[in-house]
C-alpha positions in Angstrom: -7.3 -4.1 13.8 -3.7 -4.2 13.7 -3.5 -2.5 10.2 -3.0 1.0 10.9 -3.4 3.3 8.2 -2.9 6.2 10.6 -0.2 8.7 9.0 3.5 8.3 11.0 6.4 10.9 9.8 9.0 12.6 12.1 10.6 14.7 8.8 11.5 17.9 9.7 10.7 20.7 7.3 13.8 23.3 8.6 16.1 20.8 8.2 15.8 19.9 4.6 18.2 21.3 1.7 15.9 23.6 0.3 18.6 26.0 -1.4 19.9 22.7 -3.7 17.0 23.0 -5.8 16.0 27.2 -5.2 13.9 26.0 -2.9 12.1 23.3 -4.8 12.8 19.4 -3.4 11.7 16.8 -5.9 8.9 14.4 -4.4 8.6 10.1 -5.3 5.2 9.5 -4.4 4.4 5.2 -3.8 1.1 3.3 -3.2 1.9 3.2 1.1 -0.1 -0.7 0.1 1.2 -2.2 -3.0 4.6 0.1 -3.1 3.9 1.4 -6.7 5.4 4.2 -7.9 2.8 6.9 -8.6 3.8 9.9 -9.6 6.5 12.6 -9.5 6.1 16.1 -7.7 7.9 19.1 -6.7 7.3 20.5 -3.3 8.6 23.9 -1.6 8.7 24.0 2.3 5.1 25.6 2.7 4.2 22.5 0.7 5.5 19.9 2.8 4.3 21.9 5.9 0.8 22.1 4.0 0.7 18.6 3.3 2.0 17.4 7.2 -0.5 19.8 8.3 -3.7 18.2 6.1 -2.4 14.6 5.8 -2.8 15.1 2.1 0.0 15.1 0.0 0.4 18.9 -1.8 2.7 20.3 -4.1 3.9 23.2 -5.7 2.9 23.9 -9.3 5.8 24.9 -11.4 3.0 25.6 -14.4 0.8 27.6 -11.5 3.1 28.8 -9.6 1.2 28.2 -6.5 0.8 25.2 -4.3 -1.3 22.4 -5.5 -3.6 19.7 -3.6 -3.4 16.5 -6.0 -7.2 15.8 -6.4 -8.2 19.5 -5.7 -10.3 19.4 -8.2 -11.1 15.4 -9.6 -11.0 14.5 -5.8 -8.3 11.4 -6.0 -6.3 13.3 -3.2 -3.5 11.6 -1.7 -3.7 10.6 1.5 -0.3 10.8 3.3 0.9 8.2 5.2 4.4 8.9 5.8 7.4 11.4 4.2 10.8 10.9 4.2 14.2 13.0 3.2 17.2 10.7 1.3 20.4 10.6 2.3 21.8 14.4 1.2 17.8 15.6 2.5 17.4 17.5 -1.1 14.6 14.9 -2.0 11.6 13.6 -0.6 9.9 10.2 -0.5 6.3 10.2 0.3 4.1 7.2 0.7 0.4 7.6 0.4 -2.9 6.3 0.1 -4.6 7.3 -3.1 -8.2 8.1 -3.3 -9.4 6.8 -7.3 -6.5 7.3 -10.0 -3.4 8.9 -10.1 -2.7 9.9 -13.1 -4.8 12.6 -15.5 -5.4 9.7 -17.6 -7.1 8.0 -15.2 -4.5 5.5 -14.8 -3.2 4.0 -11.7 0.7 5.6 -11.8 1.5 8.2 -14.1 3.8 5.6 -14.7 2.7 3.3 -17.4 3.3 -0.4 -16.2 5.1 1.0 -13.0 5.3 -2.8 -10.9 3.6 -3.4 -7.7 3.4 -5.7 -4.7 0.7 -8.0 -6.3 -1.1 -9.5 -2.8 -1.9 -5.9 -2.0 -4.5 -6.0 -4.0 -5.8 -8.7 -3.0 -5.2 -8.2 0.4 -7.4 -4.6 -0.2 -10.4 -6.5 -1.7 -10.5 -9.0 1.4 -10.5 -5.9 3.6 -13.5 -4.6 1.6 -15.4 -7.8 1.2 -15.3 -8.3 5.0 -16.5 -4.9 5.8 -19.7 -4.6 3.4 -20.5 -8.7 3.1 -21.9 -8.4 -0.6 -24.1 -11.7 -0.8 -23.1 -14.5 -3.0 -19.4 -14.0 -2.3 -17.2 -16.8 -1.5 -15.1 -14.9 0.6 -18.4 -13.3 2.8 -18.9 -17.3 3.7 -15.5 -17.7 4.6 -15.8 -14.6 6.7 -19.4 -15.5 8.0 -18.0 -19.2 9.1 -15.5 -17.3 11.5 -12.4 -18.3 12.4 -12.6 -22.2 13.2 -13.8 -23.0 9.6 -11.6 -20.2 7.7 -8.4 -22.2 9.6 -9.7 -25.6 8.6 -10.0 -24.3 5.1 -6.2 -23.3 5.4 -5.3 -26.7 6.6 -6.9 -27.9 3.6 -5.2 -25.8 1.2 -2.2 -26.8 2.9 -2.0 -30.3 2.5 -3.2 -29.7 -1.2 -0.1 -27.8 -1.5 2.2 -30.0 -0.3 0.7 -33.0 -2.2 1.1 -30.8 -5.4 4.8 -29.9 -4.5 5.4 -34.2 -4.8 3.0 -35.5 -7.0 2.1 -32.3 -9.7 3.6 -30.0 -12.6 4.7 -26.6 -11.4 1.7 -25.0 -12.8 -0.8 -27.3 -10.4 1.4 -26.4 -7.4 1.1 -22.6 -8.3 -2.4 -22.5 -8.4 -2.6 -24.7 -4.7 0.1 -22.5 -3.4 -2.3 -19.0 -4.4 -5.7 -20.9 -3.1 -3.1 -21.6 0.5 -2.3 -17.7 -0.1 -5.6 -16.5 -0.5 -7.4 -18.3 2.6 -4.4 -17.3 4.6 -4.7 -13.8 4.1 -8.7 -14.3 4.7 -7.6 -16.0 8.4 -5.5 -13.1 9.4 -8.3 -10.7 8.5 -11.0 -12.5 10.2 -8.4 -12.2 13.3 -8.1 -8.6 12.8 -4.9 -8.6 10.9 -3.7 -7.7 7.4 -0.7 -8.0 5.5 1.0 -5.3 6.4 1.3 -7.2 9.9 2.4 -10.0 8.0 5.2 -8.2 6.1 6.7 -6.5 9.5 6.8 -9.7 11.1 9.4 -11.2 8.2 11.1 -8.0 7.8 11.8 -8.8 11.6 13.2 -12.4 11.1 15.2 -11.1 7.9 16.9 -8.3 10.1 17.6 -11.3 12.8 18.9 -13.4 10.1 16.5 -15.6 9.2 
């Protein structure tokens, strides 16, 4: 599977501005899948060693006064995908993987309504449903099928689009365009890839200019 979730971060902790903030760098933490925002933190640089060291994203309490594992306790820990220093390196942005809710209010972001990609989601849920095959799911026949049918199901969806695009309102060619979405994303599962694949590939073609 192309989809790595392995953690990838070259940050250096001695090269940081620690002495901007007394030693204290504030800390954006986003979804590493759907690029919500999910919290703000504080770390110190025996945080940031602590959490490069685990691959789960610690902080230091200001109200403790000691570092702090997020999920320590509830166990939604973050699990750290990558860290990275802005441009003056006296702030941190952290992407992670989080394990149940962020927030104490059991809430996704401890930002209410904070956007997100919304075919992560989705794209999460097809990674699940072809790992555990729950029966009576439409998308456990797709994947059950294999790759031949899921790809004549997308050729399908295709044409439905494109007839849609001529010959229907903007809310039928919508809903074809999400079906073409959804057994598009199935297809590169069932070949062992995921969206993340997908985004890296136009992020490519943007930087060549499309």
């Amino acid at each position: 599977m192309h989809d790595s979730g392995q953690m990838t971060t070259t940050l250096n902790p001695d090269a940081l501005a620690w002495p901007k903030g007394d030693g204290l760098l504030p800390v954006v933490v986003q979804d590493a899948d759907s690029l919500r925002v999910l919290m703000l933190g504080y770390m110190d640089q025996d945080a940031l060693v602590a959490t490069l060291d685990s691959g789960r994203v610690t902080f230091f309490s200001r109200s403790k006064a000691r570092l702090w594992t997020k999920g320590e306790t509830s166990g939604h820990v973050l699990d750290l995908v990558s860290a990275r220093a802005d441009c003056d390196d006296d702030a941190l942005l952290v992407l992670a993987r989080p394990r149940g809710p962020t927030c104490h209010l059991q809430r996704a972001s401890c930002f209410p309504g904070a956007p997100a990609a919304a075919l992560a989601p989705l794209a999460a849920l097809l990674a699940r449903r072809q790992a555990e095959r729950p029966a009576g799911s439409y998308t456990t026949r797709l994947f059950e099928g294999g790759v031949r049918r899921i790809a004549q199901k997308v050729g399908e969806e295709g044409v439905e689009t494109a007839l849609a695009a001529v010959a229907e309102d903007d809310a039928a060619l919508l809903g074809e365009a999400a079906d073409l979405t959804y057994h598009l994303l199935v297809l590169l599962r069932a070949r062992g890839l995921g969206l993340a694949d997908l985004e890296r590939t136009l992020a490519e073609r943007a930087q060549d200019g499309g």
